[in-house]
C-alpha positions as CSV (number, residue, x, y, z in Angstrom):
1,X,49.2,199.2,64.6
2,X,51.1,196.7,66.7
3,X,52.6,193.6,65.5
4,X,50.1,190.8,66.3
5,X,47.3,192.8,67.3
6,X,44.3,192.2,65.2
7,X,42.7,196.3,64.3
8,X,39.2,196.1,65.3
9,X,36.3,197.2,62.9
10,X,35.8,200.2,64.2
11,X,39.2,201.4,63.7
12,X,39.1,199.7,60.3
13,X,36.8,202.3,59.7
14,X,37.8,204.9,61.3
15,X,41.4,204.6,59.3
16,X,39.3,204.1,55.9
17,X,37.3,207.3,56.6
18,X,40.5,209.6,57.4
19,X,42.0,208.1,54.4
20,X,39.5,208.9,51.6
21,X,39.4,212.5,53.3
22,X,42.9,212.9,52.4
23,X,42.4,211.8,48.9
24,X,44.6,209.4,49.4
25,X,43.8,205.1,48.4
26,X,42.3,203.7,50.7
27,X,44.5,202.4,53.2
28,X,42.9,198.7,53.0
29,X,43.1,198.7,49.0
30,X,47.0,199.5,49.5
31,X,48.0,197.4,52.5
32,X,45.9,194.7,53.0
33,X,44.8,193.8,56.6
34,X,46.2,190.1,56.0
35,X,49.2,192.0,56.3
36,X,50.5,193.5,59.3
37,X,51.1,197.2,59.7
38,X,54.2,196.9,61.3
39,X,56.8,193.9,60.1
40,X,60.4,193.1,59.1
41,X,61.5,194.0,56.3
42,X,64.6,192.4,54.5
43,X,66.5,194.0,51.5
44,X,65.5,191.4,49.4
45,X,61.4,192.5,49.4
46,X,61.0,194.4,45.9
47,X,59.9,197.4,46.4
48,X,56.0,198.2,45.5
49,X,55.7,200.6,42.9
50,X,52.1,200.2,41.6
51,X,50.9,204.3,43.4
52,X,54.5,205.7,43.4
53,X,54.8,208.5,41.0
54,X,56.9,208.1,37.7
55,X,59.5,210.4,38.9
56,X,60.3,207.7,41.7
57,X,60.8,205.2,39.4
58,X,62.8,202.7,38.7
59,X,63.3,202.1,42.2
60,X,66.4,200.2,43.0
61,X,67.7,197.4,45.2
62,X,69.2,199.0,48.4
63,X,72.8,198.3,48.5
64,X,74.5,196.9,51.8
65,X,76.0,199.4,54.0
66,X,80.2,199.2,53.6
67,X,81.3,196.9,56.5
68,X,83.9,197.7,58.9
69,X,85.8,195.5,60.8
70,X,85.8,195.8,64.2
71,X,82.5,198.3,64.3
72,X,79.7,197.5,65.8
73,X,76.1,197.7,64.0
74,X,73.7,200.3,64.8
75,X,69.9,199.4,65.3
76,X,67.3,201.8,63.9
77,X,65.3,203.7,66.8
78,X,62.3,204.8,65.1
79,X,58.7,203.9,66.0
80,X,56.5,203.0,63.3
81,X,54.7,204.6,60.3
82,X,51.6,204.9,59.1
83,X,51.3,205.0,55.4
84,X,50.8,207.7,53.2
85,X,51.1,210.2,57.0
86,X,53.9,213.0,56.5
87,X,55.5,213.5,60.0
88,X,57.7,216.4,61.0
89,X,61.7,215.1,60.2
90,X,64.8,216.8,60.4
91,X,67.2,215.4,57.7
92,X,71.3,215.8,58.5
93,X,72.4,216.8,55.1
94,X,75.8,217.7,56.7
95,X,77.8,214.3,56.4
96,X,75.7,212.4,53.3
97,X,72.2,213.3,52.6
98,X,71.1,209.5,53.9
99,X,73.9,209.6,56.7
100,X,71.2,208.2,59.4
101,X,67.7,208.4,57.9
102,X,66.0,206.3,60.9
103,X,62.1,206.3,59.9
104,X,59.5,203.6,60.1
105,X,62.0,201.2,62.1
106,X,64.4,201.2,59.6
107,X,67.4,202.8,57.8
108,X,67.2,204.6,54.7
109,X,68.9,205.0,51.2
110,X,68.4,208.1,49.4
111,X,67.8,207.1,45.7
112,X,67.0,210.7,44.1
113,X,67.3,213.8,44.9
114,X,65.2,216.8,43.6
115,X,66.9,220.4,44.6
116,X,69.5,221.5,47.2
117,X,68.8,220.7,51.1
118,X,70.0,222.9,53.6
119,X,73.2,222.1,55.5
120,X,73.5,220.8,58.3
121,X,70.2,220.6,58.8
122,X,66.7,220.1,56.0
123,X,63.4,220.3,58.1
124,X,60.3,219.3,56.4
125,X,58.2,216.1,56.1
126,X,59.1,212.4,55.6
127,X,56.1,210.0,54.3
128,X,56.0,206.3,53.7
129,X,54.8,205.8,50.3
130,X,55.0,202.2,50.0
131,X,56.4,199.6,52.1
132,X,59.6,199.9,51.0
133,X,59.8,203.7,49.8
134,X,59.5,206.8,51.7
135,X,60.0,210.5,50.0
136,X,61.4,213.5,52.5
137,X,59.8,216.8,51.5
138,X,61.2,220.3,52.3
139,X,59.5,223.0,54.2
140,X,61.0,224.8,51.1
141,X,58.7,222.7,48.2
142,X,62.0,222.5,45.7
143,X,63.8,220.1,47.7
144,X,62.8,216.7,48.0
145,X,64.4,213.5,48.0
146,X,63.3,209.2,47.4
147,X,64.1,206.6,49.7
148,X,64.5,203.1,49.5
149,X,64.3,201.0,52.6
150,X,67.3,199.0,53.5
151,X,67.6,196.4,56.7
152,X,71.0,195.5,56.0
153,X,73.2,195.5,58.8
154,X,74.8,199.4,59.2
155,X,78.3,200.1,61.0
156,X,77.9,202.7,64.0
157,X,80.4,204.7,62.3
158,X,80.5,208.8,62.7
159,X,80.4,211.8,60.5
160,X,83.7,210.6,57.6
């Protein structure tokens, strides 16, 4: 959905329907319509835990990218996500396993890690689970990995 466009009823609907033949919440219950689908997020939002499983949990405060001086700031490129959707991702593993997770219009800190991802490359599925926490699942169902959203300004630095 687009920021400041009101979702009509029918799609209202339509999205409700999908959801509860996913067994998923109902997208309403979870993210109210008040609230818009796609928005700025800030570090500083605690993270909603209420449907995350215990094995996410505790989930932390996203810690500011290290700051170079002289480097520019890289902008996340991603289009938006639909909650609770798992789209098609390829992770770089090679340089840090959250070297430049760009999902949902956003960077990404991984917080835990369950099992060993492929190097250079993990290809699997990467789902927005709350507003501020996304989980990357393997092809390979051993590997998958937490993420906490963070909006904090990221040097354009390479591979170190």
């Amino acid at each position: 959905m687009i920021k400041g466009v009101k979702p009509s009823a029918p799609l209202l609907a339509l999205v409700a329907l999908l959801a509860s033949c996913t067994g998923r919440p109902d997208v309403e219950e979870r993210y109210p319509t008040s609230t818009p689908a796609v928005e700025t997020h800030t570090s500083t939002t605690p993270p909603v835990v209420a449907d995350l499983p215990e094995e996410a949990l505790p989930v932390p405060e996203p810690s500011p990218w290290a700051e170079v001086k002289g480097v520019e700031t890289d902008r996340p490129r991603s289009s938006p996500a639909l909650p609770g959707k798992p789209y098609r991702f390829q992770l770089y593993t090679h340089c840090r396993i959250d070297f430049r997770v760009d999902f949902d219009g956003s960077f990404w800190q991984a917080y835990r890690r369950y099992g060993r991802p492929d190097d250079p490359f993990q290809h699997g599925r990467m789902t927005l689970v709350s507003p501020q926490v996304a989980i990357f699942e393997a092809n390979r169902r051993e590997v998958h990995i937490y993420f906490v959203r963070n909006d904090t300004p990221k040097p354009a630095l390479g591979c170190r």
